[in-house]
N, C-alpha and C positions, 0 to 999 in steps of 0.2 A: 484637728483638721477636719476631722469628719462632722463635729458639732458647726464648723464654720460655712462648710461645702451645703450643710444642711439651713443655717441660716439665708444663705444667698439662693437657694431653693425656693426655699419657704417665701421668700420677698418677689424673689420674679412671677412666684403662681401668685403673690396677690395682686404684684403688675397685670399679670394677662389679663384675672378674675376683673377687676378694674376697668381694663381695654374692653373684655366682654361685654360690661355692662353700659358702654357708650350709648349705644343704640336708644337708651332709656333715659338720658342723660338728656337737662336742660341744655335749650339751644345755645343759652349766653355762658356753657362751659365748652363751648367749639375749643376755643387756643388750648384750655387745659387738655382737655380729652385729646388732643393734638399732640400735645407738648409729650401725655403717657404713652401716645403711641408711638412715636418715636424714641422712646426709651425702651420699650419693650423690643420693638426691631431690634436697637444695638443690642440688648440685652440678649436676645436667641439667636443673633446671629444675621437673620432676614434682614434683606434688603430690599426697599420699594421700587418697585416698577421703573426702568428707565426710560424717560419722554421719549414717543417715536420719533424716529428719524427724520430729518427734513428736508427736501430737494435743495442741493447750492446752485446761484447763480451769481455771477457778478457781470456788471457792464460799466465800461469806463471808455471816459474819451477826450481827450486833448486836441492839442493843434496839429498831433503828428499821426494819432491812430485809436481806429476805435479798438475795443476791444473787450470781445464776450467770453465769457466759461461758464458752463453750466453738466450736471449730472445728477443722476436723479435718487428719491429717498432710496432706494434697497440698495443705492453704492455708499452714500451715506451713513448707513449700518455698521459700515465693515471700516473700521479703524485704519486697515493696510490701506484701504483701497483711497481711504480720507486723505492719508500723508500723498498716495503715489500721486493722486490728484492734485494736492496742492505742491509736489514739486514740478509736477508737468504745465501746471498752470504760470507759476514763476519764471519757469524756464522759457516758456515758449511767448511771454507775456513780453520779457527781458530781450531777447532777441530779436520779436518783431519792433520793438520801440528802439532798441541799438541803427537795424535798417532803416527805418525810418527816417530817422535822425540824419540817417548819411543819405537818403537820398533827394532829403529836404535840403542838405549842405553843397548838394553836388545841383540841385537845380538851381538853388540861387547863384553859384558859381558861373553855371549856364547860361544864365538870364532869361531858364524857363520855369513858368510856374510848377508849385508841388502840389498835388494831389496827394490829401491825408491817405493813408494803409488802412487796411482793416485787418482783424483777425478773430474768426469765431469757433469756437470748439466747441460742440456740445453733445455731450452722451447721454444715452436714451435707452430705456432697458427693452431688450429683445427677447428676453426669455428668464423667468426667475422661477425655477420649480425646485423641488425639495433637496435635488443634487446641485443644478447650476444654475451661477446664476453670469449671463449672459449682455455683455453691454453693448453697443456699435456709439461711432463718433460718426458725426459730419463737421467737418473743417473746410473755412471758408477762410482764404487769403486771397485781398486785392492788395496788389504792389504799384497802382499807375498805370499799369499797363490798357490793354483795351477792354477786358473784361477779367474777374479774377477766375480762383480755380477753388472746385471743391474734391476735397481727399475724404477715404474714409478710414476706420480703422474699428476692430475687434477688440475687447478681452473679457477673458472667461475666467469665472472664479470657480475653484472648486470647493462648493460649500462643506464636503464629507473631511477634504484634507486640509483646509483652512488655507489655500495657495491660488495662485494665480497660475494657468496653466495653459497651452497652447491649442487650438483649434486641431491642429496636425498631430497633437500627442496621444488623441483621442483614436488614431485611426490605425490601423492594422499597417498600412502603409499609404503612403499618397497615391502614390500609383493604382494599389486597385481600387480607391477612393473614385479616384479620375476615371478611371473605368467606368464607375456605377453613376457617377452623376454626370458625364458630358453629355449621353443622350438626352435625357427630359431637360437638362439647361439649355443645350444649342433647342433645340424645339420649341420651349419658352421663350427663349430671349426671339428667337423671330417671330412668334406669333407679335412678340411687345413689338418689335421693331412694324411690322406688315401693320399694326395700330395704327405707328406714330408714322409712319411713309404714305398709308393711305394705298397699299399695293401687295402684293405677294414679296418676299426676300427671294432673289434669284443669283445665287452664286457665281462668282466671277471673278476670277485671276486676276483683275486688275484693281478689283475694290474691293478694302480691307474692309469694308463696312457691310460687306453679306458675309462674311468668312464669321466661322462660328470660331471665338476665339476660346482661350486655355481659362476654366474656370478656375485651377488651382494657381493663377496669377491674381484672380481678384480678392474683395474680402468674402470672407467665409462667415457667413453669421448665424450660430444656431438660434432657433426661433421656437416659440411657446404660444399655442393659442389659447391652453385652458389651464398654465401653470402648472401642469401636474409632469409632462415628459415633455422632453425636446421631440418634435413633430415635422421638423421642415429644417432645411440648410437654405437659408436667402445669399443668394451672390450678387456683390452688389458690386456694380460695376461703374465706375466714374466715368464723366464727359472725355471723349474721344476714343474711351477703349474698345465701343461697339458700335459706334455712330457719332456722327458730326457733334462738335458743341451744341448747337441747338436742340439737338434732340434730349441734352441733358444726362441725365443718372438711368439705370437701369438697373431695379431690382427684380432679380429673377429666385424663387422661392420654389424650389425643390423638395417635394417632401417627403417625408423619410416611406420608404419600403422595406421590403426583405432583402431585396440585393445592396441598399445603399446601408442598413443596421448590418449587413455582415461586414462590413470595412469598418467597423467599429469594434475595438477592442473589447476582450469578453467581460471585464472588469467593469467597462463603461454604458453595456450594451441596456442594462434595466433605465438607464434614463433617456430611452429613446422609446418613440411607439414601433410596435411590434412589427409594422408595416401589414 
């Protein structure tokens, strides 16, 4: 056994010695020199490099609904995050083409015409550093109506424990969370709003639309400018939740200090800046 352990030794270090001397090797033994380097791999075990990742997109569109999904390379990476995507994709693809269908069945029953659906989902990375990596969605649904609506949504991967995990599990509690960041958000979100109004925001019991509302209703997104810590909480706020439809989305970007990293748990607090 030991003469045999010794001969398959002896033959792989003339595989390598071989592999070595490629470099030296005529051009027109490219396939050979190819063919021994792939032997040698299997042979110790290595394995070649796997092609990087690629942003998914799809766009499709019928007589009943368009419809787009897209996400980007570093969710593409991650194999959980591949599946969770293609079943959210199927899911929500299947559904809006189900309604569709019936609301195409119920116009022509009407004797009014149907106006195709849309549906667009697409995720966009927010933040990708050595612990998290950070996604947000914009979702676009027209149903016929007069104009459609856009949603958003969060998820956060935690690259140390291989899992998918909550925005809110990050934090010591919501509550003193909500504490540390309502002030610079309500302060923010008016300076945006006194922008887009062309005026100062002046408060008023009768409009909901100067009232500084509840940031821990919106989405939460942590955010990365130079990859290396999460640096800022963006709350991003949909059409109507702080101002009329026209005025749109409202992303208000909070960034991390000393009182907002103390509502972050002590486990989690190295992947934030220091404030």
């Amino acid at each position: 056994m030991r003469r045999a352990g010794g001969a398959a030794a002896a033959a792989l270090a003339l595989i390598l010695a071989a592999c070595s001397q490629q470099q030296d090797a005529p051009a027109g033994n490219a396939a050979e020199n190819a063919a021994a380097s792939r032997f040698a791999e299997r042979m110790t075990g290595a394995q070649p490099p796997a092609p990087p990742a690629r942003p998914f997109k799809v766009e499709e569109k019928d007589a009943f609904l368009t419809f787009a999904f897209s996400y980007p390379a570093s969710a593409a990476a991650i194999p959980a995050l591949v599946d969770k995507f293609r079943r959210q994709m199927d899911s929500a693809k299947a559904d809006a083409l189900r309604m569709a269908k019936e609301d195409s069945a119920s116009a022509k029953s009407s004797g009014y015409p149907f106006r195709p659906h849309d549906l667009g989902i697409a995720w966009t990375t927010a933040a990708d550093t050595p612990r998290f990596l950070a996604l947000r969605s914009e979702n676009y649904a027209f149903t016929g109506g007069a104009h459609g609506m856009t949603g958003y949504d969060v998820l956060l991967w935690d690259k140390a424990r291989q899992r998918e995990t909550a925005v809110k599990a990050l934090m010591t509690s919501p509550q003193a969370f909500k504490a540390a960041i309502t002030t610079p958000f309500c302060a923010e979100l008016d300076r945006q709003r006194a922008e887009k109004r062309g005026a100062p925001v002046v408060r008023s019991g009768e409009d909901d639309f100067t009232a500084c509302i509840d940031p821990m209703e919106q989405t939460l997104v942590p955010t990365s400018k130079d990859g290396k810590l999460i640096d800022s909480i963006t709350v991003v706020v949909g059409p109507y939740s702080a101002g009329p439809y026209a005025e749109g989305t409202y992303e208000v970007a909070v960034p991390m200090d000393a009182a907002l990293r103390k509502t972050i748990k002590t486990e989690y607090q190295d992947a934030f800046v220091g404030g």
